[in-house]
C-alpha positions in Angstrom: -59.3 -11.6 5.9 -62.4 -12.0 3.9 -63.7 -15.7 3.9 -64.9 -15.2 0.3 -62.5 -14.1 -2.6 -62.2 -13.6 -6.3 -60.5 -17.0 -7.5 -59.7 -20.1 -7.0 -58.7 -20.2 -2.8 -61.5 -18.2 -0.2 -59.9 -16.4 2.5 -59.8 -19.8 5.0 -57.1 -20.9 2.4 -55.7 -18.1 2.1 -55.2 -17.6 5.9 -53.9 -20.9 6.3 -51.3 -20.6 3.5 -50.6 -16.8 5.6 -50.3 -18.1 9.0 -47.9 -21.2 8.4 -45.2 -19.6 5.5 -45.4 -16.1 7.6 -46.6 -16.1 11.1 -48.8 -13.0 10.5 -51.8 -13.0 12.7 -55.1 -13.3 10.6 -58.7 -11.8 11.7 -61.4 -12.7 10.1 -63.9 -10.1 8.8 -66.9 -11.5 7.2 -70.5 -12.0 6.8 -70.4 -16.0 7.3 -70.9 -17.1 10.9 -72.5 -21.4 10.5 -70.7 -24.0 11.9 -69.0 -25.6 9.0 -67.3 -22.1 8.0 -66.5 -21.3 11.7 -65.0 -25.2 12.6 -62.5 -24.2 9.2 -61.7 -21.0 10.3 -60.7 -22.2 13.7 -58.3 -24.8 12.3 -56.3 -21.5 11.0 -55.6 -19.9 14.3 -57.3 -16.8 14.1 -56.4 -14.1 16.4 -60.3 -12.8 15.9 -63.6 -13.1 13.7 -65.7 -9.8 13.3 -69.0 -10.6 11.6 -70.4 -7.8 8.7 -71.6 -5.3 9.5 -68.9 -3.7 12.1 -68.2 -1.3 13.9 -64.8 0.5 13.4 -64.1 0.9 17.0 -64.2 -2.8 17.4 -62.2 -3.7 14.6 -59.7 -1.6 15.9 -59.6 -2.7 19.2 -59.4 -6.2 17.8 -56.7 -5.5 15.4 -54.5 -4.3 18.4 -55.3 -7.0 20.8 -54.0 -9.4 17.7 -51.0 -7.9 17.4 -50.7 -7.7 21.4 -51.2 -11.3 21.6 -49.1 -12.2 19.1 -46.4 -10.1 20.0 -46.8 -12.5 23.2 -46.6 -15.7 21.8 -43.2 -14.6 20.2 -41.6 -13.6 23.5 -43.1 -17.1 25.2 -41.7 -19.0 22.4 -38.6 -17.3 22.2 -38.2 -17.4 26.3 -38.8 -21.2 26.3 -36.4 -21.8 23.0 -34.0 -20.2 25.0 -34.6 -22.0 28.3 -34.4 -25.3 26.9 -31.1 -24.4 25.5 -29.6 -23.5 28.9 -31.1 -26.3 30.4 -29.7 -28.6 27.7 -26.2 -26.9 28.3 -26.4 -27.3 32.1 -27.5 -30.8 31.9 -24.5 -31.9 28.9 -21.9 -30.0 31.5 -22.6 -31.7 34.6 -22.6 -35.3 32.6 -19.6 -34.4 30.2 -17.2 -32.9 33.3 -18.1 -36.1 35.8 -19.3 -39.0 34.6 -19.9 -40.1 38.3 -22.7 -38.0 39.2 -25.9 -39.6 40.1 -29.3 -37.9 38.4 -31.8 -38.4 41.5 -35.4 -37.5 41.3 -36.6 -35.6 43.9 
């Protein structure tokens, strides 16, 4: 994603709009590198941020290390969806089959 575009929205907007309605990693590739660009970008979640010119070795590379990461945060968000789930199920058993049992921290 570009930082500037043709229109109304720049690619911060854009990429903000991107990650939220479609949980689509977004890199940055762009020739603006001050702080008040970079504290914006940031706020999006970007998985890099290549300044102009690059190299297309290193865009590369980044683009696959994006999609490895993300591909990670799926599986960790999945695995704890999943394990809070089981833990809720465990929890409503033991309190719905024996109303008697004690909870005890340990």
């Amino acid at each position: 994603m570009d930082i500037v575009l043709q229109g109304e929205m720049d690619g911060i907007e854009a990429a903000e709009k991107i990650h939220s309605e479609y949980d689509i990693p977004i890199i940055y590739l762009t020739a603006y590198a001050d702080e008040k660009t970079l504290q914006r970008a940031k706020i999006t979640e970007p998985f890099g941020y290549l300044l102009k010119p690059f190299e297309e070795k290193k865009l590369r590379s980044t683009i696959e290390i994006a999609l490895y990461k993300h591909k990670m945060a799926r599986q960790v968000k999945q695995n704890k969806e999943f394990l809070s789930g089981v833990l809720k199920g465990v929890v409503d058993t033991i309190i719905s089959k024996d109303k008697q049992v004690t909870v005890k921290d340990f």
